[in-house]
KOLDODREN-295758 format. One record per residue (C-alpha): x, y, z; residue number from 1. Coordinates in pm, 1 decimal, padded with zeros to 6 digits, m for minus. Each point is the difference from the previous one (the first is absolute). Example, Ala and Ser with C-alpha at 12.3 -4.5 7.8 and 13.67 -1.06 7.14 Angstrom:
<sites>
SITE        u        v        w pos
SITE  01230.0 m00450.0  00780.0   1
SITE  00137.0  00344.0 m00066.0   2
</sites>
This chain:
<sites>
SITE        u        v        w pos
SITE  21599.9  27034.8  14955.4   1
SITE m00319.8 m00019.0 m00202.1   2
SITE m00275.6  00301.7 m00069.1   3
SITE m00199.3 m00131.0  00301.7   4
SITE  00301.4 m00012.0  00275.3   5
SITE  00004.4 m00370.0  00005.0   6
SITE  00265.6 m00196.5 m00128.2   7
SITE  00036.9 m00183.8 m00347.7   8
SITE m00094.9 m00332.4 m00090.4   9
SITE m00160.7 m00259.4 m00209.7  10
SITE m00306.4 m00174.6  00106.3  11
SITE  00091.9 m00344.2 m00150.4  12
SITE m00319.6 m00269.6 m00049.2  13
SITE  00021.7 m00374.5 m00092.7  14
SITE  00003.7 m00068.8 m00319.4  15
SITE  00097.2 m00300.5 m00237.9  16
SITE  00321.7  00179.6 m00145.5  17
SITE  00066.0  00148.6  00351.5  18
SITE m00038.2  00345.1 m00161.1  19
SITE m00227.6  00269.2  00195.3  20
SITE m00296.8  00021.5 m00264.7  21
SITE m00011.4  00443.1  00196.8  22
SITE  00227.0  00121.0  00175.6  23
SITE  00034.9  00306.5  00152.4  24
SITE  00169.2  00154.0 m00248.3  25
SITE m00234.3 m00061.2 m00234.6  26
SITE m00256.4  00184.0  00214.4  27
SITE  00293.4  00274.0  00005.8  28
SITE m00017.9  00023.2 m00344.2  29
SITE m00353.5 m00032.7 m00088.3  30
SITE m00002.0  00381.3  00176.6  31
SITE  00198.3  00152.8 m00159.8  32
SITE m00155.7 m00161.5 m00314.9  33
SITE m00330.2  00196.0  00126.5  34
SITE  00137.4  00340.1  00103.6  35
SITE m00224.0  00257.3 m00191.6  36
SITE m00231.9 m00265.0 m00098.4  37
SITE m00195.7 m00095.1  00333.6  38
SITE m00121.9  00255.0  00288.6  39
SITE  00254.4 m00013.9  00334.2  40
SITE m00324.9 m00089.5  00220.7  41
SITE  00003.6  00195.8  00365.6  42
SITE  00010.9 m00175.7  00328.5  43
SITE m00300.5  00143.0  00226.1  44
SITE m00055.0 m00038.3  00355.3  45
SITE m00310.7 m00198.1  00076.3  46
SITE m00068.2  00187.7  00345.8  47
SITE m00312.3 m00289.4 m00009.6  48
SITE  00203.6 m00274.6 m00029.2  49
SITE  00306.6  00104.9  00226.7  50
SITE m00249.1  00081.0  00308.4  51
SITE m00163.7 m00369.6 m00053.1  52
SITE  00315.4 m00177.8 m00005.0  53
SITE  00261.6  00255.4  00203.9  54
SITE  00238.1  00004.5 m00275.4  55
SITE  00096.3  00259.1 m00264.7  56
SITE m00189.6 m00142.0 m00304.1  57
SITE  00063.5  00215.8 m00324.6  58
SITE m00217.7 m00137.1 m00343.6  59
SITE  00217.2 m00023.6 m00321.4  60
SITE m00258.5  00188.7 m00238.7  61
SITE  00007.6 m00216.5 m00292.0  62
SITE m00398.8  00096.4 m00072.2  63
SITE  00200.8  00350.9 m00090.3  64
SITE  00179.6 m00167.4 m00353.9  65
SITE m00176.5  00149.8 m00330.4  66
SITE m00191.0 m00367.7 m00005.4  67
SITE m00118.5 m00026.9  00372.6  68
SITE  00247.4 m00303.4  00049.4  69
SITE  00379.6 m00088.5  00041.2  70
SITE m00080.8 m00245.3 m00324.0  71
SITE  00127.0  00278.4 m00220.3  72
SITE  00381.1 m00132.4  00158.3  73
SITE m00002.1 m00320.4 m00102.0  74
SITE m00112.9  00051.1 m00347.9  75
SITE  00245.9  00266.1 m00048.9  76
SITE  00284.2 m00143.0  00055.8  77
SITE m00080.5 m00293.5 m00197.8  78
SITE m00078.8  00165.5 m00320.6  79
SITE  00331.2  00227.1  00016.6  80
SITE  00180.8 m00255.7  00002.6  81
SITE m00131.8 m00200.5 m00327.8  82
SITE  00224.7  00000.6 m00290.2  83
SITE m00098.6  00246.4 m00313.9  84
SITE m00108.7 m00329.8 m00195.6  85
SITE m00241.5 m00051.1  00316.2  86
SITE m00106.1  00305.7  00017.0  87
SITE m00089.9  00021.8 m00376.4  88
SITE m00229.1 m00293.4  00038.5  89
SITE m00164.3  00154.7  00315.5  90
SITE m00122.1 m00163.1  00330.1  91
SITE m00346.4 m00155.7  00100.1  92
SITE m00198.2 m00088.4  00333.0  93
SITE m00280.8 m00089.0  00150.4  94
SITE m00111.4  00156.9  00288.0  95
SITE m00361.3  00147.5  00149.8  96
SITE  00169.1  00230.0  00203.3  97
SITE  00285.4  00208.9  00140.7  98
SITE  00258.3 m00214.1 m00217.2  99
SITE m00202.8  00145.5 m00335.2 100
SITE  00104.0  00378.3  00142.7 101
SITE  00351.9 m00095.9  00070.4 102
SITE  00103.9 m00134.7 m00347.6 103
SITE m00225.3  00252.6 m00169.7 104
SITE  00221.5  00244.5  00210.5 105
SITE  00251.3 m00124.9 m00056.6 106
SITE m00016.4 m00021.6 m00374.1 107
SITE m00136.8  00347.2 m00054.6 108
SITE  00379.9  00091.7  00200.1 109
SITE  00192.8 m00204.5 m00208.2 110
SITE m00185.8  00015.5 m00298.9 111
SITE m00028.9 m00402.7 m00080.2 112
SITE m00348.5 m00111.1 m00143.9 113
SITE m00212.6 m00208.9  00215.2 114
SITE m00330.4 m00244.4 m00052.8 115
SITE m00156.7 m00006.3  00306.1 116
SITE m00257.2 m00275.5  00091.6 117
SITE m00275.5  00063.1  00236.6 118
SITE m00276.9 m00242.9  00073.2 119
SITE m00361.4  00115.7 m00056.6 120
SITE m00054.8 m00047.9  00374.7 121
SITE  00232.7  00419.5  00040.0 122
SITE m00247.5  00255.9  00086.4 123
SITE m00015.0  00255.7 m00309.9 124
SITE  00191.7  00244.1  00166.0 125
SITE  00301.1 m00205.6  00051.4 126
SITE  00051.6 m00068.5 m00368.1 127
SITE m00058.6  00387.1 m00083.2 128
SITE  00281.6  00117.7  00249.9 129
SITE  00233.6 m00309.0 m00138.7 130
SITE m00030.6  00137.6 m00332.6 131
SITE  00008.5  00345.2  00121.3 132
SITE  00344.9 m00095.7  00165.3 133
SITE  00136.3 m00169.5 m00264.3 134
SITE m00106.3  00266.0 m00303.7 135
SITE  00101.4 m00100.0 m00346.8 136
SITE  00260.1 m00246.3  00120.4 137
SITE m00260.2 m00252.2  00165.9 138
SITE m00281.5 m00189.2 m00192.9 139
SITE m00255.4 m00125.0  00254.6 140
SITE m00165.5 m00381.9 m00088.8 141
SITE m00348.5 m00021.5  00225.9 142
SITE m00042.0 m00418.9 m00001.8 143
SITE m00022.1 m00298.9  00165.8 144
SITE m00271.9 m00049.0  00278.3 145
SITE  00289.7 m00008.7  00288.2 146
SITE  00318.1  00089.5  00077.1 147
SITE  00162.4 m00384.4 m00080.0 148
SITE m00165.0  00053.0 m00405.8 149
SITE  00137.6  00357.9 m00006.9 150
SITE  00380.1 m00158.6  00107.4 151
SITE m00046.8 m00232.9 m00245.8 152
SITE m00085.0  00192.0 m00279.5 153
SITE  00301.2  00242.9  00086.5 154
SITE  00201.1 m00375.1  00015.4 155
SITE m00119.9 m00092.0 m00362.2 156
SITE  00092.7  00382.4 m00121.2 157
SITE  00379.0 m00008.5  00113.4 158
SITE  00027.3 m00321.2 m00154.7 159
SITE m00125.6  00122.6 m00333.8 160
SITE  00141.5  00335.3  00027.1 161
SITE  00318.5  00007.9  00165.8 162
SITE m00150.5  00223.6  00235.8 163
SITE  00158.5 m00052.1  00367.7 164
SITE m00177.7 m00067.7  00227.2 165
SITE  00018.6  00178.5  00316.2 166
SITE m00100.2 m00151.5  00331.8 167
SITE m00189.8  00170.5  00303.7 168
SITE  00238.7 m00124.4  00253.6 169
SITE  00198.4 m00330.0 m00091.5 170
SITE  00316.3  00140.4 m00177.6 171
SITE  00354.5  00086.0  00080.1 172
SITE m00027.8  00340.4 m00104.3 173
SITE m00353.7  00079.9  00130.7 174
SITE  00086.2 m00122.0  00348.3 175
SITE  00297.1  00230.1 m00014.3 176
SITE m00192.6  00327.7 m00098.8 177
SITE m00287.7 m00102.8  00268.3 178
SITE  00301.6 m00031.8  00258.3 179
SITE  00074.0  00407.0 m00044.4 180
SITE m00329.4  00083.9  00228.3 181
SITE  00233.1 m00147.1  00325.9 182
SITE  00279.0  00135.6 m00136.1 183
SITE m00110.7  00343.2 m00033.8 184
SITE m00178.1 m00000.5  00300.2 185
SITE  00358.4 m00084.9  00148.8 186
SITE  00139.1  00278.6 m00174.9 187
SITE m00230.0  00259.0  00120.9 188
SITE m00044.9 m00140.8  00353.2 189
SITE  00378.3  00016.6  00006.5 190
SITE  00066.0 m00379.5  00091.9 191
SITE m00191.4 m00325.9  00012.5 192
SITE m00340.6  00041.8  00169.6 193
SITE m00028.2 m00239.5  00321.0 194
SITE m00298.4 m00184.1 m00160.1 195
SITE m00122.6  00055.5 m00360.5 196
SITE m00378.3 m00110.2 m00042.5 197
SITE m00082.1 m00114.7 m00346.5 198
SITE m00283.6 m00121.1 m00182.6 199
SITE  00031.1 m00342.6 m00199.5 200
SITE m00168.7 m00154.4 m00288.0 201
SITE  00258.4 m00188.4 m00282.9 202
SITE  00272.8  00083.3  00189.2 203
SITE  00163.2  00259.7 m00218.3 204
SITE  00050.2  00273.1  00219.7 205
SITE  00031.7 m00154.2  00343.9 206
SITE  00296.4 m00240.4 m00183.7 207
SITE  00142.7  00366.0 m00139.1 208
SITE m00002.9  00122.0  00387.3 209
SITE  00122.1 m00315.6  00172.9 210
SITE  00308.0  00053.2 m00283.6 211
SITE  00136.3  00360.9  00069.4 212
SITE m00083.0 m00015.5  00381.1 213
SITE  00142.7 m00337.7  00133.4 214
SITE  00335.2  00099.6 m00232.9 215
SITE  00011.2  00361.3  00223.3 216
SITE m00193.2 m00107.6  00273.2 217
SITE m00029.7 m00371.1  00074.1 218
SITE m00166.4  00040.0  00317.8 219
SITE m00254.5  00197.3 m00099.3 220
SITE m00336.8 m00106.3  00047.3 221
SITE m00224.3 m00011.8 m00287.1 222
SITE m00382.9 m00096.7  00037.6 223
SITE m00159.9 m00125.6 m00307.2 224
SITE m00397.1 m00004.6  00015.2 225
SITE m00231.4 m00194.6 m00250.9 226
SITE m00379.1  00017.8 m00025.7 227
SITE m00121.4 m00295.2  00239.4 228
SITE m00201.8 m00127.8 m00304.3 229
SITE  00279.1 m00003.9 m00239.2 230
SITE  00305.2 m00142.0  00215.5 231
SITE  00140.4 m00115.5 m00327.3 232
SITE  00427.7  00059.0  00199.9 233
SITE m00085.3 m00156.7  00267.8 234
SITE m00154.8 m00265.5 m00134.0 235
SITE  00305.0 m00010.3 m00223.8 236
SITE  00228.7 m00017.9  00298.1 237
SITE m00117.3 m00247.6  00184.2 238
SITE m00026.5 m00217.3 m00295.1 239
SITE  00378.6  00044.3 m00069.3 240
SITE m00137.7  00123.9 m00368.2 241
SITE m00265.3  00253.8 m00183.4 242
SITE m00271.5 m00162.0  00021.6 243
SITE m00365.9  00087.2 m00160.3 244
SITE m00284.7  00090.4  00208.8 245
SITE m00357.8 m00150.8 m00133.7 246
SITE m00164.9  00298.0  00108.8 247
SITE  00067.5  00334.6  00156.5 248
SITE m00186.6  00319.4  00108.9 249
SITE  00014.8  00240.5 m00284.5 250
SITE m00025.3  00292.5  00201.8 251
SITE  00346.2  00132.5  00032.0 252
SITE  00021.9 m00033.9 m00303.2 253
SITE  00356.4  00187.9 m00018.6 254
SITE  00121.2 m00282.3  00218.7 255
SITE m00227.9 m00306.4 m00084.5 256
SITE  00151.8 m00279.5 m00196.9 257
SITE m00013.0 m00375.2 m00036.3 258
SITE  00368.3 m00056.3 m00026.1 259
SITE  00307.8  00180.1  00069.3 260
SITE  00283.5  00037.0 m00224.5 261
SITE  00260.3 m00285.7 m00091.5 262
SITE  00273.5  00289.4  00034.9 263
SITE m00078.1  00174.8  00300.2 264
SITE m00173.0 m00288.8  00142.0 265
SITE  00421.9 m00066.0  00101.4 266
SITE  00134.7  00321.8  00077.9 267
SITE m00265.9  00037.4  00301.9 268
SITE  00049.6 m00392.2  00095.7 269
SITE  00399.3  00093.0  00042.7 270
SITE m00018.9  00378.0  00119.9 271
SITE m00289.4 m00044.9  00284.8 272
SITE m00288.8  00218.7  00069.6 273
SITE m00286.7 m00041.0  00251.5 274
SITE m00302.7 m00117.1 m00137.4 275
SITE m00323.2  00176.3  00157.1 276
SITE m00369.6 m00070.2 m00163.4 277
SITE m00248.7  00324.0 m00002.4 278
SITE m00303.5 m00080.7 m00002.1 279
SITE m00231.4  00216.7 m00279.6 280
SITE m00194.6  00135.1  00265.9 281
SITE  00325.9  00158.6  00209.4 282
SITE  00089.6  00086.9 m00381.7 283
SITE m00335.4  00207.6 m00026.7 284
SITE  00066.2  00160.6  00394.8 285
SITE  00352.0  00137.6 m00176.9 286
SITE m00144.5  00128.9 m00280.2 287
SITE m00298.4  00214.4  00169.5 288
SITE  00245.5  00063.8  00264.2 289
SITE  00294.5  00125.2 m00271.9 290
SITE m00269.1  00249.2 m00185.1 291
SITE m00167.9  00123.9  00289.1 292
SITE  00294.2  00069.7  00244.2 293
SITE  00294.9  00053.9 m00300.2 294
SITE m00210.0  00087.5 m00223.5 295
SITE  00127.1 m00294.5 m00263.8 296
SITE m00190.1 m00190.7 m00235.5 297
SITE  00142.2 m00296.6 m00039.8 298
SITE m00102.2 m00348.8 m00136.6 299
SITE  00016.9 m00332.6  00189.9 300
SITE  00337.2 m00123.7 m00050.3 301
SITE  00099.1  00347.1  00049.9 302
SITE m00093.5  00013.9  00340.4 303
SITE  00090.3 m00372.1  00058.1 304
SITE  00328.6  00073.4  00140.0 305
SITE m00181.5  00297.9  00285.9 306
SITE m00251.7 m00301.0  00103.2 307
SITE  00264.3 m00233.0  00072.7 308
SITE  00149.6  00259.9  00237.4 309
SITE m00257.7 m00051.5  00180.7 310
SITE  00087.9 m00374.5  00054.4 311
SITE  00345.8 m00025.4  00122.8 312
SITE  00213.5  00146.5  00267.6 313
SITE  00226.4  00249.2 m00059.0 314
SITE  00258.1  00167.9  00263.7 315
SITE m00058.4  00340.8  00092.3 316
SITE  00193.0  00287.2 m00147.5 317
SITE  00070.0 m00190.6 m00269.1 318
SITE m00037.3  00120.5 m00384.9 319
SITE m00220.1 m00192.1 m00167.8 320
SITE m00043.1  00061.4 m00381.1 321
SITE m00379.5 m00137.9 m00153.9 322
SITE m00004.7  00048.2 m00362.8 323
SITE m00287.6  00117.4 m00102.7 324
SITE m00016.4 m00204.8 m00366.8 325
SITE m00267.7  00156.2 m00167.9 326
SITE m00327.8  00193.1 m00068.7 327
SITE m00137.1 m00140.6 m00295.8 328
SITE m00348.5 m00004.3  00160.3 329
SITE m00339.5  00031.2 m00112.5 330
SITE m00275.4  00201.5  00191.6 331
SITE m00253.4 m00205.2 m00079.2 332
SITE  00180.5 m00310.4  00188.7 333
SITE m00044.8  00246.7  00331.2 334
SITE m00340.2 m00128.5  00114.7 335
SITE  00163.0 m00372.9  00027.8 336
SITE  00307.5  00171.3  00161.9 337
SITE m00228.6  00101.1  00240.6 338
SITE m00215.8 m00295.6  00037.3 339
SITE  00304.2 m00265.5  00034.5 340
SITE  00169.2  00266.6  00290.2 341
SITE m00334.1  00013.3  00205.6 342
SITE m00038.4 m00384.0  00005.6 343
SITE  00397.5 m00037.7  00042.3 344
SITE m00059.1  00197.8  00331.4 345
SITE m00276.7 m00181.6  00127.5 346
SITE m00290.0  00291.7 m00096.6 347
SITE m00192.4 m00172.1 m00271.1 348
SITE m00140.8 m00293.1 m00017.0 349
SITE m00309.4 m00182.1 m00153.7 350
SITE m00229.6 m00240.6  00057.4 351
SITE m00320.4 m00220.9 m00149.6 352
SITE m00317.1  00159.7  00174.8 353
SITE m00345.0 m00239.5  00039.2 354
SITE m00236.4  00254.9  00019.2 355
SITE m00360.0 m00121.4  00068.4 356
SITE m00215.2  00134.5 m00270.1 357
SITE m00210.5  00208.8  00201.8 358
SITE m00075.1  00360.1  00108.3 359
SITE  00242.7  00137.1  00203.1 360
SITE  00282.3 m00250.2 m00032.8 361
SITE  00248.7  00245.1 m00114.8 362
SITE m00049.9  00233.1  00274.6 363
SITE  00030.5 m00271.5  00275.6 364
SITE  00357.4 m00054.0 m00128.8 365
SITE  00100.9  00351.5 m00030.8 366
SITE m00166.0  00103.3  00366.4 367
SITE  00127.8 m00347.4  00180.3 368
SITE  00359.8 m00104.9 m00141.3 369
SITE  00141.6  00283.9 m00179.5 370
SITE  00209.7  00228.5  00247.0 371
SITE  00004.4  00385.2 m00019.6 372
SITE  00314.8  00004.2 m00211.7 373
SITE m00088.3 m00293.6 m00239.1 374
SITE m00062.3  00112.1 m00364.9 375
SITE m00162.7 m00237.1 m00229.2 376
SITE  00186.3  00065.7 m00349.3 377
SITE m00152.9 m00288.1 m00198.8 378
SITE m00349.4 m00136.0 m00029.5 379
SITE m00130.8 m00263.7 m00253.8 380
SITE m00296.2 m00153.7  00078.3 381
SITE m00209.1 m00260.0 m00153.5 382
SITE m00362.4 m00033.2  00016.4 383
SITE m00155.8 m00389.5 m00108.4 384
SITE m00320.2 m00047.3  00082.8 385
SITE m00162.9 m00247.7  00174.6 386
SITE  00270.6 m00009.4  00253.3 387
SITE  00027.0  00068.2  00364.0 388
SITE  00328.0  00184.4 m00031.3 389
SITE  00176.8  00186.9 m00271.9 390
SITE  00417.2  00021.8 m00050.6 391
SITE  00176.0  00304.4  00017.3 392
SITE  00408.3  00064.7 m00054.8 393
SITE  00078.8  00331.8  00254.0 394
SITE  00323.2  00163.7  00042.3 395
SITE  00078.0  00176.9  00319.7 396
SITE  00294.4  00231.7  00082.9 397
SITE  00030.8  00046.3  00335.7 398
SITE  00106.7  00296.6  00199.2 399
SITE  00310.5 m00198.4  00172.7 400
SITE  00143.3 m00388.6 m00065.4 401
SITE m00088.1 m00019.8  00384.0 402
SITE m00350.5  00036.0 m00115.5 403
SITE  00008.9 m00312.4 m00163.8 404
SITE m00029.5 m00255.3  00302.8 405
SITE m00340.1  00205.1  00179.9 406
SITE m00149.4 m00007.1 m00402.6 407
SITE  00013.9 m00366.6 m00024.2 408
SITE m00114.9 m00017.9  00389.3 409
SITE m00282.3  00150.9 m00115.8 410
SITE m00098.3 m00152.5 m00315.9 411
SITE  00036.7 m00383.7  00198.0 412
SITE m00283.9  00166.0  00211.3 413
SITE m00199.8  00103.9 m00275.6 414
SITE m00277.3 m00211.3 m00105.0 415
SITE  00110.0  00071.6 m00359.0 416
SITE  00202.3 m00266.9 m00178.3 417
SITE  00389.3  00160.4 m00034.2 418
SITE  00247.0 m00157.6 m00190.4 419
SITE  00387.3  00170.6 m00039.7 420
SITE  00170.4 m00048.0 m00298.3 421
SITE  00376.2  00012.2  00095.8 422
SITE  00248.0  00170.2 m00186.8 423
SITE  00166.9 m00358.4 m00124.5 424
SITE m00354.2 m00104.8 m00140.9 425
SITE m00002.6 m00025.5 m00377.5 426
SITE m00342.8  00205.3 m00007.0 427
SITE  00191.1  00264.5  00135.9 428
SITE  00189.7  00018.8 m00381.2 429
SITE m00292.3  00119.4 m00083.2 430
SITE m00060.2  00302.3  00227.4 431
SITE  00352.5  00140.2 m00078.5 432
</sites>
């Protein structure tokens, strides 16, 4: 009988030598590896969450490590297990993000030196907290215009160095210390959660969970949601291979990338998970709703997995884990939270105005097609002379989505010239 009341096995993938690149074993081991070194996150009822969907949904509280993210896993067990040689020469990454905390975590434990690469594009306090993290065992490089120059400059430095380099997400050992969030939720819960709700960007945790719970639990159901503008694992899937996106919404940007990883790219082909896309806007709903009802901050792809609860089915009564990945956010991204929620629900929404240049214009449009609960949020206007009518971009947030269909009634009423930009438009880039 294992820790979580299941019973023992080995999640075996495809591979060319017919050898299981993780097992669960490996994800076995990769905890005990951490014991001491990584913070046993609580399971908390979402009373939210389990009233929306009639089951008992509990988060795993992975915002809660010492670096806001489960990253801190992954990177862990990696580095303990590098040879003294290895560890002499250090380790190096590139990252603009939650990866940069976990190895600088996970070096300060272990006490292994670490260049860090960060591309000039991280906001200044994400570099101070890295090196803050880190201490005297992490040297932080700021270069490289994106994230692809920073990688590659980290590339260049192993090579010369001897440095190793240690991956986000695509690596034996990183998938296996990633895997421990399901399997201490298990442990804690007391068995295998009914349905385990997980957010996915490389692939490195959800390949970690699909490991450890189809070896104790192969029935269990495990959801795996992806930013709608960065389905880089389903796009993988269906081609039969990782494939690279041309172009993705940055957004999530905890989840958001071009191309999933050639090793767990396999291990989620073989183990099965179902695929749901969350749109950034449902994203943004989760995150408003996670501070203001559960008090949580969390970042994007840390409420990823609570928005895509939202989009499947799940049986009543049943326990439903969500892991809440991370809370790496920054305030100042809250205004666009709140902007991409409103016009996810159907409340804002803009349009080009032609107001005839003359007294009194304005007023007409406020009296005549605004209702009582419209709000105009946005007005740019543009005066040229010696014309009859003058553009103007206007914003409106409307009491209800309802209020939508008797706004538009109005405005094709209106002698005033309306145009609506829809949310698909590629002017609309430009608002958000």
């Amino acid at each position: 009988m294992d820790p979580a009341g299941g019973r023992r096995g080995r999640a075996v993938i495809g591979t060319e030598s017919g050898r299981p690149v993780v097992t669960a074993a490996d994800v076995d081991a990769a905890a005990a590896r951490l014991e001491g070194l990584v913070r046993h996150t609580p399971l908390t009822r979402s009373h939210r969450l389990s009233e929306a969907t009639g089951a008992k949904v509990l988060l795993k509280r992975e915002d809660l490590q010492p670096v806001r993210s489960y990253k801190n896993r992954g990177a862990i067990n990696l580095i303990a297990q590098l040879a003294p040689a290895e560890r002499e020469r250090g380790v190096t990454c590139a990252s603009a993000g939650n990866h940069a905390q976990g190895v600088a975590y996970a070096c300060a434990m272990l006490e292994v030196p670490a260049r860090i690469f960060l591309p000039r594009t991280t906001p200044r306090q994400k570099r101070e907290r890295v090196a803050a993290i880190g201490g005297a065992y992490v040297e932080v490089v700021v270069g490289g215009a994106t994230y692809d120059e920073a990688a590659a400059a980290a590339g260049r430095y192993a090579a010369e160095s001897g440095a190793v380099l240690v991956p986000a997400f695509d690596h034996p050992m990183t998938i296996a210390g990633q895997g421990t969030v399901a399997r201490e939720a298990s442990v804690v819960l007391g068995r295998v959660p009914d349905v385990v709700v997980l957010p996915v960007g490389g692939g490195g945790l959800l390949a970690g969970a699909l490991t450890w719970l189809r070896a104790h639990q192969p029935d269990a159901r495990v959801v795996a949601a992806e930013p709608a503008g960065a389905a880089s694992m389903a796009a993988a899937l269906e081609a039969g291979e990782p494939v690279t996106l041309t172009r993705i919404d940055p957004f999530v940007d905890g989840a958001a990338v071009q191309r999933v990883g050639d090793v767990t790219f396999p291990i989620v082909r073989d183990l099965g998970a179902e695929m749901v896309q969350v749109p950034e806007g449902a994203v943004c709903q989760e995150m408003l709703d996670l501070y203001h009802v559960e008090g949580i901050i969390a970042e994007p792809a840390g409420a990823l997995a609570g928005a895509a609860l939202g989009l499947i089915d799940v049986e009543p009564r049943s326990t439903v884990v969500v892991i809440v990945s991370g809370g790496n956010n920054d305030v100042l991204r809250y205004p666009e939270v709140v902007e991409r929620a409103l016009v996810h629900e159907g409340r804002k929404h803009y349009f080009l105005v032609e107001f005839p240049q003359q007294p009194g214009a304005l007023r007409s449009f406020l009296d005549e097609v605004l209702g009582p609960d419209d709000d105009i949020t946005l007005f740019e206007y543009t005066k040229r002379n010696h014309r009859e009518t003058g553009p103007a971009l206007v914003g409106i947030e409307l009491g209800s989505a309802a209020d939508l269909e008797p706004l538009l009634e109005r405005m094709a009423a209106s002698p005033i010239a309306v145009e609506r930009i829809p949310p698909d438009s590629p002017l609309f880039r430009f608002i958000l």
